[in-house]
C-alpha positions as CSV (number, residue, x, y, z in Angstrom):
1,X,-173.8,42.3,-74.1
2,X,-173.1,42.4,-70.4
3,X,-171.5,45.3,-68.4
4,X,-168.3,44.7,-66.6
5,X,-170.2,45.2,-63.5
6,X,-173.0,42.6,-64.3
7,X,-169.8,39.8,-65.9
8,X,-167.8,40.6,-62.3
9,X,-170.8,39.9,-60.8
10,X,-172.1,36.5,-62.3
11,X,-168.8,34.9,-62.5
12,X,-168.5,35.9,-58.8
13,X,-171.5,34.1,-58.3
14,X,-170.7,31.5,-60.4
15,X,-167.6,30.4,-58.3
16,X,-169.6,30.9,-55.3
17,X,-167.8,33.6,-53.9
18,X,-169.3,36.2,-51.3
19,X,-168.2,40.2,-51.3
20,X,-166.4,39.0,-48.0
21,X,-164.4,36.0,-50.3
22,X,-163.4,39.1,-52.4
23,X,-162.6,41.3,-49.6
24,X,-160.2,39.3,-48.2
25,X,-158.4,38.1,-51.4
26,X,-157.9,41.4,-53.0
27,X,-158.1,43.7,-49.7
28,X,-160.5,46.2,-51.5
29,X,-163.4,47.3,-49.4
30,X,-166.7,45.4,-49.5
31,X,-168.6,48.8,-50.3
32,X,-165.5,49.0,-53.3
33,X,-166.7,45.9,-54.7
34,X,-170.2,46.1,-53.8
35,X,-170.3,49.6,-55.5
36,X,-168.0,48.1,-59.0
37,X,-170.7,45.1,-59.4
38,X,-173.8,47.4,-59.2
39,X,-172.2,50.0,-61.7
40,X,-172.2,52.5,-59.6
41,X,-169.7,55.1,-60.4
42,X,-166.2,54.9,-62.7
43,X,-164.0,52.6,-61.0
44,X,-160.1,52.6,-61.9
45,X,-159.0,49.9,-64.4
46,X,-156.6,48.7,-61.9
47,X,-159.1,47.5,-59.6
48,X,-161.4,46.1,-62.0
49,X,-158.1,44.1,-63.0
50,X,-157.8,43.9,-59.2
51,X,-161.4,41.9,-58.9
52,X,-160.6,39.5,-62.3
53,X,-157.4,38.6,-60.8
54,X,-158.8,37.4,-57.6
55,X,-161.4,35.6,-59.7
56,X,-158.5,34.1,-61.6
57,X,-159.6,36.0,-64.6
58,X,-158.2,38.7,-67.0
59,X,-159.3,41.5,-68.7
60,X,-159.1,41.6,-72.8
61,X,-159.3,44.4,-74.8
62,X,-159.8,43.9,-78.7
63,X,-160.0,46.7,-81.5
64,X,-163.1,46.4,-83.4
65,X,-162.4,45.7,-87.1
66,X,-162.8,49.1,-89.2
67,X,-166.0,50.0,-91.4
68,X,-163.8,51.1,-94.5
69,X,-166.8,52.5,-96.2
């Protein structure tokens, strides 16, 4: 399974975006998103939800069923 860091980053890739692109269409830093694709560090949820948006993506969460051994 990917990391969130690795999926921002391939999909980024994959619609042929640079850091820059980002940059400019969320207004985080380049080191920001630089930094949240390479995993480095704990970023906030709202700017991980901040990079999906600008990708025209969104963030899913889904509760795991429960083991009721």
């Amino acid at each position: 399974m990917r990391s969130v860091a690795e999926t921002i980053k391939a999909v980024r890739k994959y619609l042929k975006l640079t850091v820059w692109d980002l940059h400019v269409r969320t207004g985080l830093s380049t080191e920001t998103i630089r930094k949240v694709e390479s995993g480095m560090g704990q970023p906030y949820l709202s700017t991980v939800q901040t990079i999906l948006d600008a990708m025209g993506c969104e963030l899913k969460v889904v509760a795991k069923e429960r083991d009721n051994a």
